[in-house]
VEXMI-792259 format. One record per atom (N, C-alpha, C): residue in three letters; x negated, y, z. Coordinates in steps of 0.2 Angstrom, whole numbers, padded with zeros to 4 digits, always signed. Each point is the difference from the previous one (the first is absolute). Example, Ala and Ser with C-alpha at 12.3 -4.5 7.8 and 13.67 -1.06 7.14 Angstrom:
<pts>
ALA-0066-0028+0039 ALA+0004+0006+0000 ALA-0004+0006+0000 SER+0002+0005-0004 SER-0004+0006+0001 SER+0004+0005+0003 
</pts>
This chain:
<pts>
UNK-0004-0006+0000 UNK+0004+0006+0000 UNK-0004+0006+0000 UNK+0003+0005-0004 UNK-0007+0006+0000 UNK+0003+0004+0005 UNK-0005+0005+0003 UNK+0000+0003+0006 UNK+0006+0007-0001 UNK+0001+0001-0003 UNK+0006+0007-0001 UNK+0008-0005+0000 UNK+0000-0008-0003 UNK+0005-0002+0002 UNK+0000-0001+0007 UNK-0005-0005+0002 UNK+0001+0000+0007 UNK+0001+0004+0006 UNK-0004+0006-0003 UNK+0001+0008+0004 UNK+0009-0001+0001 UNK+0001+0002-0007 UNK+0008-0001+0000 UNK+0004-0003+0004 UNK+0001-0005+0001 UNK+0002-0008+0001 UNK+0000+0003+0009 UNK-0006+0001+0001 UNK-0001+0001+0009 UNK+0004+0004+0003 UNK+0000+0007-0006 UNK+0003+0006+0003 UNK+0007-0004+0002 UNK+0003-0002-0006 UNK+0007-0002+0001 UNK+0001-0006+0005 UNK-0005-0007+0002 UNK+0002-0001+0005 UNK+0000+0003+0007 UNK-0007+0003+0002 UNK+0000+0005+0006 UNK+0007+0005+0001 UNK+0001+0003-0007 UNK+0005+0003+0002 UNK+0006-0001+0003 UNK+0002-0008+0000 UNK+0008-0004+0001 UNK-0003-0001+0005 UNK-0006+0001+0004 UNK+0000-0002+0008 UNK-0002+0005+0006 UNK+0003-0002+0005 UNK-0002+0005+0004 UNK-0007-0001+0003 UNK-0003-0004-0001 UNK-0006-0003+0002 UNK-0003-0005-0003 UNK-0007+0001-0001 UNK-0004-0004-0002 UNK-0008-0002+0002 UNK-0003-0006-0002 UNK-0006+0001+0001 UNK-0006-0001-0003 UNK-0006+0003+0000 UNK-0003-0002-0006 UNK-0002-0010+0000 UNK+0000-0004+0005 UNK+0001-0007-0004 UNK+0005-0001-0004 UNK+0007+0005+0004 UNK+0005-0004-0006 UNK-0001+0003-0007 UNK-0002+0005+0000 UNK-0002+0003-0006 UNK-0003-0006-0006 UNK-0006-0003+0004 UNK-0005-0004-0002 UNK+0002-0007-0001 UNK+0005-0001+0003 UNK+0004-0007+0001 UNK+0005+0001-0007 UNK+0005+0005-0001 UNK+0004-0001-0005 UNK-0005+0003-0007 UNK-0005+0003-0001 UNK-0002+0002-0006 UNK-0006-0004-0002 UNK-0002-0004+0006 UNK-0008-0006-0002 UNK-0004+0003-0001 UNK-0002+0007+0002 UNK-0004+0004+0002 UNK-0005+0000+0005 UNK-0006+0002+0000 UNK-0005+0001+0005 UNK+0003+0006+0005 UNK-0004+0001+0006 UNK+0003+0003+0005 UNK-0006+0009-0004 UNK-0005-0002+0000 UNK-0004+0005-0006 UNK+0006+0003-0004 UNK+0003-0002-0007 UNK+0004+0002-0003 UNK+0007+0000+0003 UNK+0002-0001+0004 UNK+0006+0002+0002 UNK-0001+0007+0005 UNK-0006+0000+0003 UNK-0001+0007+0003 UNK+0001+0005-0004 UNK-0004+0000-0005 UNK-0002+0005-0007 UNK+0008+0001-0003 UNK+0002-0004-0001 UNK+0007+0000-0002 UNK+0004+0006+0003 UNK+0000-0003+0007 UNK+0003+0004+0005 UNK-0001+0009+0000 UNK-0006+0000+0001 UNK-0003+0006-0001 UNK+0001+0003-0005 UNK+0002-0003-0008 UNK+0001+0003-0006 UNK+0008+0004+0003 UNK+0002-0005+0000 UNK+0007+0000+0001 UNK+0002+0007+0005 UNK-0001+0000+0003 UNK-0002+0006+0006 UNK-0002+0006-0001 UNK-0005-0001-0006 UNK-0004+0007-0004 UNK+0007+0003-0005 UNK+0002-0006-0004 UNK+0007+0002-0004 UNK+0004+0005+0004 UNK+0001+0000+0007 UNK+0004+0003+0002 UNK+0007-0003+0005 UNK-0001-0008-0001 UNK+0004-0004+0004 UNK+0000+0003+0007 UNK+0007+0001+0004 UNK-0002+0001+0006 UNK-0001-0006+0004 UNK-0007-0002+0002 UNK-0001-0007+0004 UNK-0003+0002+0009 UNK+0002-0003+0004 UNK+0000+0002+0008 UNK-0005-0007+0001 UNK-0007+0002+0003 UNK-0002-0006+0003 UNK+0002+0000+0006 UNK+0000-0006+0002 UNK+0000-0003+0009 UNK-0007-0002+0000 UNK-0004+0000+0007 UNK-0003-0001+0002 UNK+0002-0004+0006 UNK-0007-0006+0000 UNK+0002-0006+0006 UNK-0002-0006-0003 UNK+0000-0006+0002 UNK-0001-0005-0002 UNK+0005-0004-0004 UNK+0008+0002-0001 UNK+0004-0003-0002 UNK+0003+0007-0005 UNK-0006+0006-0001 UNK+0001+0006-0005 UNK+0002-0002-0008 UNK+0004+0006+0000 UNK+0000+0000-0009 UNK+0001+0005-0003 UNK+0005+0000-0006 UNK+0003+0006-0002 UNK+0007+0001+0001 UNK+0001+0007-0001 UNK+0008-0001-0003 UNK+0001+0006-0003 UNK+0007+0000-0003 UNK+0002+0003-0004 UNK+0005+0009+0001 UNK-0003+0005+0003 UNK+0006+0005+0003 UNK+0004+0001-0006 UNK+0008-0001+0004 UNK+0005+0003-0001 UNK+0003+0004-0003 UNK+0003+0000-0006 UNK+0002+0007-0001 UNK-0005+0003-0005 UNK-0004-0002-0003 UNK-0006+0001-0002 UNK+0000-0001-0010 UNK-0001+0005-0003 UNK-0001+0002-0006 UNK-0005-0005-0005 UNK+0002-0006-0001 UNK-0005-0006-0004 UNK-0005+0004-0007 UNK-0005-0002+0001 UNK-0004+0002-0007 UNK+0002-0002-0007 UNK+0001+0003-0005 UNK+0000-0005-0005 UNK-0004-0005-0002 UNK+0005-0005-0004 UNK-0003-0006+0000 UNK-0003-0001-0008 UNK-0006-0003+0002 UNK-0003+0000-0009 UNK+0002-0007-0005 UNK-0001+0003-0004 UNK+0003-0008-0005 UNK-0006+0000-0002 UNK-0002-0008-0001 UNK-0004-0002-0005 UNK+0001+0001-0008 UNK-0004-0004-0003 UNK+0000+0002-0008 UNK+0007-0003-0001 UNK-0002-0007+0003 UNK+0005-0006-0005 UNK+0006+0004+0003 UNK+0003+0004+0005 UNK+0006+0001+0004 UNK+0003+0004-0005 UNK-0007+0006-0002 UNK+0003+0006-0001 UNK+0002-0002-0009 UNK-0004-0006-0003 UNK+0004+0000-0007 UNK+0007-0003+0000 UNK+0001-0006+0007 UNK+0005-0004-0002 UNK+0007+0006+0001 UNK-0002+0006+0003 UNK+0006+0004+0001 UNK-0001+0003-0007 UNK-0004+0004+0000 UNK+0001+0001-0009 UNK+0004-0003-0002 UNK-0003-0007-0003 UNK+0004-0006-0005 UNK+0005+0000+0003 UNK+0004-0001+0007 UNK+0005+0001+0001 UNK+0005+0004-0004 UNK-0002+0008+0001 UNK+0001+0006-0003 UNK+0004+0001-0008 UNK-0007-0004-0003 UNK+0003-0001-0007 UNK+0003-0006+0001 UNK+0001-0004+0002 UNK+0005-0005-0003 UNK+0007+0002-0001 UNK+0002+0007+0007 UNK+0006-0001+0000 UNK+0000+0007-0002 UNK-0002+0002-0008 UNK+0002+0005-0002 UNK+0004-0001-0004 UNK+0005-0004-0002 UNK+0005+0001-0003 UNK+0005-0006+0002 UNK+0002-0003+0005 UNK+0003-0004+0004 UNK+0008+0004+0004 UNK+0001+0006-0001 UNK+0006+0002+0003 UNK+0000-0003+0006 UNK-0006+0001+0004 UNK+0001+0000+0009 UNK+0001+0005+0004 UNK+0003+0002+0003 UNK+0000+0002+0005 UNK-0005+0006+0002 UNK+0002+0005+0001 UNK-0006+0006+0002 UNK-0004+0001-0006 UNK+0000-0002-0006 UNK-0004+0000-0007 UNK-0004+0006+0000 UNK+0005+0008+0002 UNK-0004+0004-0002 UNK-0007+0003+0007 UNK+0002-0005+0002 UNK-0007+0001+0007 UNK-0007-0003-0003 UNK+0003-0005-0001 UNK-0008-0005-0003 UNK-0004+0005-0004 UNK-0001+0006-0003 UNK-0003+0004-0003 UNK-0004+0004+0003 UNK+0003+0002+0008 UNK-0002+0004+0003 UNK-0005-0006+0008 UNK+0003-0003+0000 UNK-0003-0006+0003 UNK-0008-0003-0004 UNK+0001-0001-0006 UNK-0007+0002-0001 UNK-0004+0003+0000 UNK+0003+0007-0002 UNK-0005+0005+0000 UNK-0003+0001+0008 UNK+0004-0003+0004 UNK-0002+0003+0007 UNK-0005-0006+0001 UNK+0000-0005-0002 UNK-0005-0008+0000 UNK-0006+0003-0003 UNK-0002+0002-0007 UNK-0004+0004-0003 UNK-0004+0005+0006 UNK+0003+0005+0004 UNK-0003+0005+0002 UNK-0003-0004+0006 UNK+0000-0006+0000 UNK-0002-0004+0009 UNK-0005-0003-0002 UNK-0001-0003-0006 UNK-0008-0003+0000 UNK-0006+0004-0005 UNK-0005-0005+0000 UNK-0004+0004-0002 UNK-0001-0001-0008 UNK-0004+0006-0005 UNK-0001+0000-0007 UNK-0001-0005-0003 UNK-0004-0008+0005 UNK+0000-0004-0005 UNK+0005-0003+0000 UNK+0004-0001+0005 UNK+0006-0003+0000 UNK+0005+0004-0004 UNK-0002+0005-0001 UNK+0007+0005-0005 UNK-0004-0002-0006 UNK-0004-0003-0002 UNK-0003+0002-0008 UNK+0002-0010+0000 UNK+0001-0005+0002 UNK+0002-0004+0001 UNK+0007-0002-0005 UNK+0003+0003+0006 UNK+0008+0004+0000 UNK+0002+0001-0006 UNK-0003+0005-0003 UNK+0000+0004-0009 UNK+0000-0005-0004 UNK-0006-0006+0004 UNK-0003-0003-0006 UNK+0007-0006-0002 UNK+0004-0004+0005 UNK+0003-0004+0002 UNK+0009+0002-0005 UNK+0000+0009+0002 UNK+0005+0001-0003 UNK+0000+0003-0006 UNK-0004-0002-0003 UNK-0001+0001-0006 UNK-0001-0006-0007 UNK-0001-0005+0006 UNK+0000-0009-0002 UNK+0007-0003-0001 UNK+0002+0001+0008 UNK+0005-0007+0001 UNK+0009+0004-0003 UNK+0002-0003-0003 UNK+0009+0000+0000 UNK+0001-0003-0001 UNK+0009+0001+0003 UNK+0003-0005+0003 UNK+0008+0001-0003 UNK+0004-0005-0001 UNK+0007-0001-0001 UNK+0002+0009-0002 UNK+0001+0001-0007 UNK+0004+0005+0000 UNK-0002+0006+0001 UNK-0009+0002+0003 UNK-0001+0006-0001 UNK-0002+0002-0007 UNK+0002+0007+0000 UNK-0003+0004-0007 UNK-0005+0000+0000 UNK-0005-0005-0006 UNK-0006+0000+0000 UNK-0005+0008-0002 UNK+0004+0003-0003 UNK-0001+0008-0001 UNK-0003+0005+0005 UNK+0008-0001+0005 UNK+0000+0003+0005 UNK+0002-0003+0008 UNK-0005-0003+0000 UNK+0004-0006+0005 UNK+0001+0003+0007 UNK+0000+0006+0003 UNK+0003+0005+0006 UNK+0007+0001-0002 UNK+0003-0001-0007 UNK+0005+0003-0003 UNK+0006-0004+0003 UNK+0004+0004+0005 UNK+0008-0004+0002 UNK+0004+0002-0004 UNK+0004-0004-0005 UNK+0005+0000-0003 UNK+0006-0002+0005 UNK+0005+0004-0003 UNK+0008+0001+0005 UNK+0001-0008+0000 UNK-0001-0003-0004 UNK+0003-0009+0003 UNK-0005-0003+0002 UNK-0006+0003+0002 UNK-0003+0000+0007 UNK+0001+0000+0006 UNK+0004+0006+0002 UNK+0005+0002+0006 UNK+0003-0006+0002 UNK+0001+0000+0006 UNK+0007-0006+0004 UNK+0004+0005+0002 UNK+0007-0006-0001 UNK+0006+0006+0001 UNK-0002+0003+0005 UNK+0004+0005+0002 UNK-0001+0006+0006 UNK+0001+0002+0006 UNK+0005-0007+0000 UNK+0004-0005+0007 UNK-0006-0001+0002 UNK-0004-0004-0003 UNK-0005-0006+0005 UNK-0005+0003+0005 UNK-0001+0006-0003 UNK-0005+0005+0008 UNK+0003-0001+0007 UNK+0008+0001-0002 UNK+0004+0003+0005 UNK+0003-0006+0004 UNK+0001-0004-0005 UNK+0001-0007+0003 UNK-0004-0004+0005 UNK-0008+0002-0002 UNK-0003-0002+0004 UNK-0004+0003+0003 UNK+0001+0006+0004 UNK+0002+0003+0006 UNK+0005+0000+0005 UNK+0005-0003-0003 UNK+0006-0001+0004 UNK-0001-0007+0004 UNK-0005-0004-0007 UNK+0000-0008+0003 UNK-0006+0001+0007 UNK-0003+0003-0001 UNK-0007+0001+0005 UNK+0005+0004+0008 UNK+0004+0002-0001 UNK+0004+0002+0006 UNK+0006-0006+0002 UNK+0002-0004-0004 UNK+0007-0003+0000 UNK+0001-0004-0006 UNK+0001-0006+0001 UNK+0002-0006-0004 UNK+0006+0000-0001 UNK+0005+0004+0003 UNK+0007-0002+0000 UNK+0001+0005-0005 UNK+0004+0000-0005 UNK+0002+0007-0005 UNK+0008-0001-0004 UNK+0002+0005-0001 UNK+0004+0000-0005 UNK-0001+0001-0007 UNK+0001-0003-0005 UNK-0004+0000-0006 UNK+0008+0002-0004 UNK-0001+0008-0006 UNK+0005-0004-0007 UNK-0003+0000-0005 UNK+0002-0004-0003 UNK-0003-0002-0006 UNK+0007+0002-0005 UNK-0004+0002-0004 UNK+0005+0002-0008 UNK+0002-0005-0006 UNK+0004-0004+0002 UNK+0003-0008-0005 UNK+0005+0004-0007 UNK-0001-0006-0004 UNK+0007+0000-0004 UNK+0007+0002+0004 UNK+0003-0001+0005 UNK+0004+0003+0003 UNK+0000+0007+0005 UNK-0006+0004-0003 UNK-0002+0004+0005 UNK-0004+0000+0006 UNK+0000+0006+0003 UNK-0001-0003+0009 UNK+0000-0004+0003 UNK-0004-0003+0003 UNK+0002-0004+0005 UNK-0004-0001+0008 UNK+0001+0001+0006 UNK-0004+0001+0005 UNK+0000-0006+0002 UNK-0006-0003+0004 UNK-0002-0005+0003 UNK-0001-0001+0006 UNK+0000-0001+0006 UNK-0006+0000+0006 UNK-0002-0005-0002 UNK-0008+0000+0002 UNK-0003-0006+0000 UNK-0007+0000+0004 UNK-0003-0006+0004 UNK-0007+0002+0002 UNK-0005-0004-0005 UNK-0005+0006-0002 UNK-0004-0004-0005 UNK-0004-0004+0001 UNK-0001-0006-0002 UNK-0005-0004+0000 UNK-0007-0001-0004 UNK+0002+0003-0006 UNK-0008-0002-0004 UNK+0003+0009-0006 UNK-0006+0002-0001 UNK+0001+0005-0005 UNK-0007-0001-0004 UNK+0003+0000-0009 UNK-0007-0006-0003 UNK+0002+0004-0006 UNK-0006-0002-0005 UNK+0001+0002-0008 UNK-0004-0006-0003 UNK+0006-0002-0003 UNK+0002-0006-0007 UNK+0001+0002-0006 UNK-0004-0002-0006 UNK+0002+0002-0004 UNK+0001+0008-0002 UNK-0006+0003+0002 UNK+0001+0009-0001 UNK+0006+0003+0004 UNK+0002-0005+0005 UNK+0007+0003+0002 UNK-0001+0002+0008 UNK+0000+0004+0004 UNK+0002-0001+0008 UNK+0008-0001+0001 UNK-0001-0009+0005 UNK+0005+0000+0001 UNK+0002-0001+0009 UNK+0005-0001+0003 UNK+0002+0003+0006 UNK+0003-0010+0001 UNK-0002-0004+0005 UNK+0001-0005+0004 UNK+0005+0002+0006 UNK+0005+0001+0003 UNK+0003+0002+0006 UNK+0005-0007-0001 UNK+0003+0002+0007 UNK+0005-0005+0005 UNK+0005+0007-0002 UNK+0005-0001-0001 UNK+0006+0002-0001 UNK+0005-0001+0007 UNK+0000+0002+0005 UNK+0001+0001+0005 UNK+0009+0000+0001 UNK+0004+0002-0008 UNK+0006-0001+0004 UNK+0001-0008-0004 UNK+0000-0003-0005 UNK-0002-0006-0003 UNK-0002-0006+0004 UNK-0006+0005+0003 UNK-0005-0005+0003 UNK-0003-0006-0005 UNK-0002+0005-0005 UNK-0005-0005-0005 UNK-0004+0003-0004 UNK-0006-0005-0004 UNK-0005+0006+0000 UNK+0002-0001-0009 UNK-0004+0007-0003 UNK+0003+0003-0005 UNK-0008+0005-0003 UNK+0000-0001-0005 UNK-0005+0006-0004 UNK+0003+0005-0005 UNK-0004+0006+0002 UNK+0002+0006-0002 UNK-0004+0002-0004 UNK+0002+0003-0006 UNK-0006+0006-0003 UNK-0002+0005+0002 UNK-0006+0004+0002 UNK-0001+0006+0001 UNK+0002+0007-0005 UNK-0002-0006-0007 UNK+0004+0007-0004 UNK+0008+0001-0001 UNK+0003-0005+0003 UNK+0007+0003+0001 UNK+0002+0002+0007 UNK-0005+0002+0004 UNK+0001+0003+0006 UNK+0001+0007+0000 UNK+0006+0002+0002 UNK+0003+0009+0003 UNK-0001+0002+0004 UNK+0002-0003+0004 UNK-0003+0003+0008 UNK-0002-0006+0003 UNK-0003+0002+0007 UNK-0001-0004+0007 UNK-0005+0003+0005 UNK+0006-0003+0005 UNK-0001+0003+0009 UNK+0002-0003+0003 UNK-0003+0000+0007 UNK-0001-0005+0005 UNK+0008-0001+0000 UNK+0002-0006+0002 UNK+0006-0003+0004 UNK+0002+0000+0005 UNK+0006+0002+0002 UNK+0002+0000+0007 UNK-0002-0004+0006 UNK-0003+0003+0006 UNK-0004-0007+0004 UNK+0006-0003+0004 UNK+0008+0000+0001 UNK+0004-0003+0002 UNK+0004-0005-0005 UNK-0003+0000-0007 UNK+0003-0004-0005 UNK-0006-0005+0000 UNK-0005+0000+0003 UNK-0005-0005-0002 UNK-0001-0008+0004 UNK-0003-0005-0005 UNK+0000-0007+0004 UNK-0006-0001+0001 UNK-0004-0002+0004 UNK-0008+0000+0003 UNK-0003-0004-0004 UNK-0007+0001-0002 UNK-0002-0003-0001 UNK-0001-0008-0002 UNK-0001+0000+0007 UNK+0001-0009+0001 UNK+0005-0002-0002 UNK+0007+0004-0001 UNK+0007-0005+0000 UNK-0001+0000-0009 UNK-0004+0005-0005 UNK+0000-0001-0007 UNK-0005-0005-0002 UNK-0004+0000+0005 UNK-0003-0004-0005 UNK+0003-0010+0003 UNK+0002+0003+0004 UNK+0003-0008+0002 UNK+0005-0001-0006 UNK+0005+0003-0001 UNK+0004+0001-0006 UNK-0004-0002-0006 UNK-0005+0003-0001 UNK-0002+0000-0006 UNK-0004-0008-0001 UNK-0001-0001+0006 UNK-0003-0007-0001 UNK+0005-0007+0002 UNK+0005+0002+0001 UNK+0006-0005+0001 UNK+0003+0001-0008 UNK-0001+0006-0005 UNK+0002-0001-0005 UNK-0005-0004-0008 UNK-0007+0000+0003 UNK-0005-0002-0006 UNK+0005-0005-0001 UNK-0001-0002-0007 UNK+0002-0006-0003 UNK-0004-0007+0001 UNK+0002-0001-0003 UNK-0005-0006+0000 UNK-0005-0002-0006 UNK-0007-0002+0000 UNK-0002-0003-0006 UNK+0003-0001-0006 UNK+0001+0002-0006 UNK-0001-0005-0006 UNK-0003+0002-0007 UNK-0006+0001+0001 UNK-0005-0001-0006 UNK-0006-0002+0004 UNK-0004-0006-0001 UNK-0007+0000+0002 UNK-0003-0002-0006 UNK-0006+0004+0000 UNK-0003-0001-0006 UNK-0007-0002+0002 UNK-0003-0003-0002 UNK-0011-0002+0000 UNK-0002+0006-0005 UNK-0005+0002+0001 UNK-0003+0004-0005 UNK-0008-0001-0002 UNK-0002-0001-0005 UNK-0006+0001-0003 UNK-0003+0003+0000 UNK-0009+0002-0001 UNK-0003+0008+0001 UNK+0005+0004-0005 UNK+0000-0005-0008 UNK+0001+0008-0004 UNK+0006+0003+0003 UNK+0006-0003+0002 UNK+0007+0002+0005 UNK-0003+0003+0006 UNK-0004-0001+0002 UNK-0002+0005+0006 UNK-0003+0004-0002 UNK-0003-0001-0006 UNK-0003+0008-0004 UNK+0005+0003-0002 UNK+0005+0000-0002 UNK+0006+0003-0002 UNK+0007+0003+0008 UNK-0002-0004+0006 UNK+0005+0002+0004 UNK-0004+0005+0002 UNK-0007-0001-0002 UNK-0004+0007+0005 UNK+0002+0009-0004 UNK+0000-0002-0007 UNK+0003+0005-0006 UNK+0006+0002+0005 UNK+0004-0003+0001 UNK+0007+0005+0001 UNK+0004-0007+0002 UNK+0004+0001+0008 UNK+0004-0003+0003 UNK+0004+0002+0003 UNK+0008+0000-0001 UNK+0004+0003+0004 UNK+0000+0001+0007 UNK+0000+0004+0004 UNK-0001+0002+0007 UNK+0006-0008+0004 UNK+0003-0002+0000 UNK+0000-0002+0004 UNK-0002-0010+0001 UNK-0005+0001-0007 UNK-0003-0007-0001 UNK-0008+0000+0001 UNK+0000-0007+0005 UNK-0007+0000+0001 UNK-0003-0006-0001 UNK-0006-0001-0002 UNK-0002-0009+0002 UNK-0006+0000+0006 UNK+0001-0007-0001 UNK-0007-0003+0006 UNK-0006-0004-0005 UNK-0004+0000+0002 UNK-0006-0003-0003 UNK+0001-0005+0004 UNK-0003-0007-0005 UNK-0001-0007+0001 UNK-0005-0003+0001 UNK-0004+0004-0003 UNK-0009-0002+0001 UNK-0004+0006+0003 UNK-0007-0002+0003 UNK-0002+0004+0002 UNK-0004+0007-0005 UNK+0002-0004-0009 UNK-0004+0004-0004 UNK+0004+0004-0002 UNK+0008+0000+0001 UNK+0006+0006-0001 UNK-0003-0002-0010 UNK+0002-0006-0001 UNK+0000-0004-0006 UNK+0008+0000-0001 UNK+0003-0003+0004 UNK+0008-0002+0001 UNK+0002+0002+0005 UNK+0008+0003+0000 UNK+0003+0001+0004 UNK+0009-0003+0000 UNK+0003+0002+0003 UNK+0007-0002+0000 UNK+0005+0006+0002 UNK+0006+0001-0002 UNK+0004+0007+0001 UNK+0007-0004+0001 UNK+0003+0002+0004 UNK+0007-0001+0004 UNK+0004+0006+0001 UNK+0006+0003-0004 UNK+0003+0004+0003 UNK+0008-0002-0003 UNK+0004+0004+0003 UNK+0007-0002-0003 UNK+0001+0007-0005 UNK+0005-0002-0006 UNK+0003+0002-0005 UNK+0005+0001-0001 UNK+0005+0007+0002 UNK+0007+0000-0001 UNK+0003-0001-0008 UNK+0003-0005-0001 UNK+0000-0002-0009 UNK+0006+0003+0001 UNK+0006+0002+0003 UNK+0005+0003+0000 UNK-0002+0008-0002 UNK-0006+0004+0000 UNK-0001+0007-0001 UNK-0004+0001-0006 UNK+0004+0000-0008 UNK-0003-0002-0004 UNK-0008+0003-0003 UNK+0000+0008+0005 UNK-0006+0003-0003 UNK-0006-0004+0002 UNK+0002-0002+0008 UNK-0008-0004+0004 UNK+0000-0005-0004 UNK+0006-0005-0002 UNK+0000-0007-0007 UNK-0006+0002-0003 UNK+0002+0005-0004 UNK-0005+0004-0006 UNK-0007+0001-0001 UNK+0001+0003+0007 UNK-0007+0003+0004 UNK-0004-0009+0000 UNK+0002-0004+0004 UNK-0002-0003+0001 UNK-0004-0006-0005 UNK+0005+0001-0006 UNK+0001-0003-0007 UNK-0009-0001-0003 UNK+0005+0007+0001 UNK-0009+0008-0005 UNK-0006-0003+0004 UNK-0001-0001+0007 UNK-0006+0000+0003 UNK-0003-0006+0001 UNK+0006-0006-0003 UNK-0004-0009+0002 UNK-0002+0002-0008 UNK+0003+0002-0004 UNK-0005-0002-0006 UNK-0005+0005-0002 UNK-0003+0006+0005 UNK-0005+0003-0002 UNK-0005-0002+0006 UNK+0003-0004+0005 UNK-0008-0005+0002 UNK-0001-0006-0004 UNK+0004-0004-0005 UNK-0003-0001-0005 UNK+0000-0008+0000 UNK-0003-0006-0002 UNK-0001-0006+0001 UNK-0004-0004+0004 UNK-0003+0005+0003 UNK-0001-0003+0008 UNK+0001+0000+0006 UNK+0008-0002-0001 UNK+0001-0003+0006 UNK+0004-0006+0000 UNK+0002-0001+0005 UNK+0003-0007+0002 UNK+0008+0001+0003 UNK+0004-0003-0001 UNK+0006+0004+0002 UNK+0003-0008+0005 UNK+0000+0004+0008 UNK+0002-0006+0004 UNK+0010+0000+0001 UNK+0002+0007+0000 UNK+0006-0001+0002 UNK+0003+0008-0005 UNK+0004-0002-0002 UNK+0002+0007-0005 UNK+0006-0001-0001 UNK+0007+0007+0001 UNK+0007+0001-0002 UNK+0003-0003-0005 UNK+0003-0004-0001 UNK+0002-0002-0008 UNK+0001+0006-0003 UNK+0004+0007+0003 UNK-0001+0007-0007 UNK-0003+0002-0001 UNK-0006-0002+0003 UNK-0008+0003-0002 UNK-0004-0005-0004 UNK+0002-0005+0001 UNK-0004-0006-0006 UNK+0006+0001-0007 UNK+0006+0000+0001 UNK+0004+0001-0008 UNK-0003+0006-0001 UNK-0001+0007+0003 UNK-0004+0006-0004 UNK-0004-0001-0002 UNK-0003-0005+0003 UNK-0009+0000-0003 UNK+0002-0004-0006 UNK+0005-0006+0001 UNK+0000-0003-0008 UNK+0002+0003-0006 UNK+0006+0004+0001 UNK+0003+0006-0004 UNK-0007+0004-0004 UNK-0004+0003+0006 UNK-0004+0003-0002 UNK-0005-0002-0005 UNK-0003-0006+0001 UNK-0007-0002-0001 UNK+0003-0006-0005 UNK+0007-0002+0000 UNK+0004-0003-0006 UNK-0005-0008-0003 UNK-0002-0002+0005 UNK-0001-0006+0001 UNK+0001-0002+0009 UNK-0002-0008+0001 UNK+0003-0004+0005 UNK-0007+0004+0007 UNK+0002-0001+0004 UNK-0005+0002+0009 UNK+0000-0006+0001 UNK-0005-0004+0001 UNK-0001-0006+0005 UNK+0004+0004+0007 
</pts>
């Protein structure tokens, strides 16, 4: 480990304690007591505020209330933020227009070799969708709808909300407490429990109008949703074995509520279990679409009859 990670690494354990000593210092980093003093002392000169005791069971600690120094990043920290940076320059995430001002603030914290790096890197790497041209350039379908800022500020205060969403039939308000908020398919889409239903339901962001917290006298706790919600999972009925190239293909693109387990210790083959509402003709569909773009390898242990006749319709010969 090089000495500026480690530096790091100390400040931030030392800091979570009220107390320490230089062996545990030299116990948890495999350090000499030599190098763990010098540490110390670095650390100190930084500007941490450190309190020695003296006495034979002496050490340090950490005062109170106390203004922490900046933390320095390494090379590899300070590219993988970068690369983070651009990746999500045209991803319609959340807070988009900060990421520009978030680098430049990254920029002004390290040093010219690390900036002349930085230049070199974005000037190399693109990604999904940026203008090779002008790749800082946000185009308006760039943007995420206008709700999802506010959305998720509301979630960081309170799970419980009332949502409208704007249907073919107009209006329509919801309470619900949200469970998962995700993008699929270039979409942000809303997972919540439906509170007067009491079942769980997805919603699109882009057809969201309004939403605000829920009344706290109309709410069910917690615990009582998700006991509902798991007294309703269905039951199995698709398991499939999958092949590397199928696990090359699940890893591309998999519907958020499908998962597999590996089989082997080389994550060679795996197996995938989840149930299938063939009653909701779009998941039918969805589902239809996504056994045949992982492809012929895999193994099919248990599957719906309306999902094996779509696949024969489709694919217009016989499925073992």
């Amino acid at each position: 480990m090089k000495k500026v990670e480690r530096i790091n690494i100390i400040m931030r354990y030392i800091n979570n304690r009220s107390h320490f000593t230089i062996s545990e210092i030299m116990q948890e980093f495999n350090i000499s007591r030599s190098t763990a003093i010098r540490d110390i002392r670095e650390i100190e000169a930084m500007g941490m505020p450190l309190v020695a005791e003296v006495g034979r069971d002496g050490g340090y600690s950490v005062m109170h209330n106390s203004v922490l120094p900046d933390v320095r990043f390494t090379d590899n920290e300070v590219k993988a933020l970068f690369i983070a940076f651009m990746a999500t320059r045209n991803q319609q995430l959340p807070y988009l227009k900060s990421r520009q001002s978030l680098a430049e603030k990254l920029l002004g914290l390290i040093s010219e070799n690390q900036q002349d790096d930085l230049v070199l890197l974005n000037q190399i790497l693109l990604f999904e969708g940026t203008n090779p041209n002008n790749p800082d350039l946000l185009d308006l379908s760039d943007l995420p709808h206008p709700m999802l800022e506010k959305l998720i500020q509301l979630l960081l205060m309170d799970r419980y909300l009332l949502i409208t969403i704007n249907g073919e039939k107009g209006a329509k308000s919801y309470p619900i407490y949200l469970l998962h908020l995700y993008r699929e398919k270039s979409l942000w889409l809303i997972e919540g429990f439906n509170l007067k239903e009491e079942k769980k339901q997805i919603f699109h962001v882009d057809h969201l109008t309004n939403v605000k917290p829920y009344p706290t006298n109309d709410r069910l706790s917690k615990k009582v949703i998700l006991e509902k919600i798991s007294k309703q999972e269905a039951v199995i009925n698709l398991i499939l074995e999958l092949g590397p190239k199928a696990i090359a293909q699940f890893k591309k693109y998999q519907p958020l509520k499908v998962s597999i387990s590996y089989t082997n210790p080389y994550q060679a083959t795996a197996i995938l279990k989840t149930f299938i509402n063939v009653n909701n003709p779009e998941e039918l569909t969805e589902i239809t679409n996504w056994l045949l773009f992982l492809g012929e390898d895999i193994n099919v242990k248990e599957m719906p009859v309306e999902i094996y006749e779509d696949l024969q319709k489709r694919l217009g010969l016989f499925c073992p």
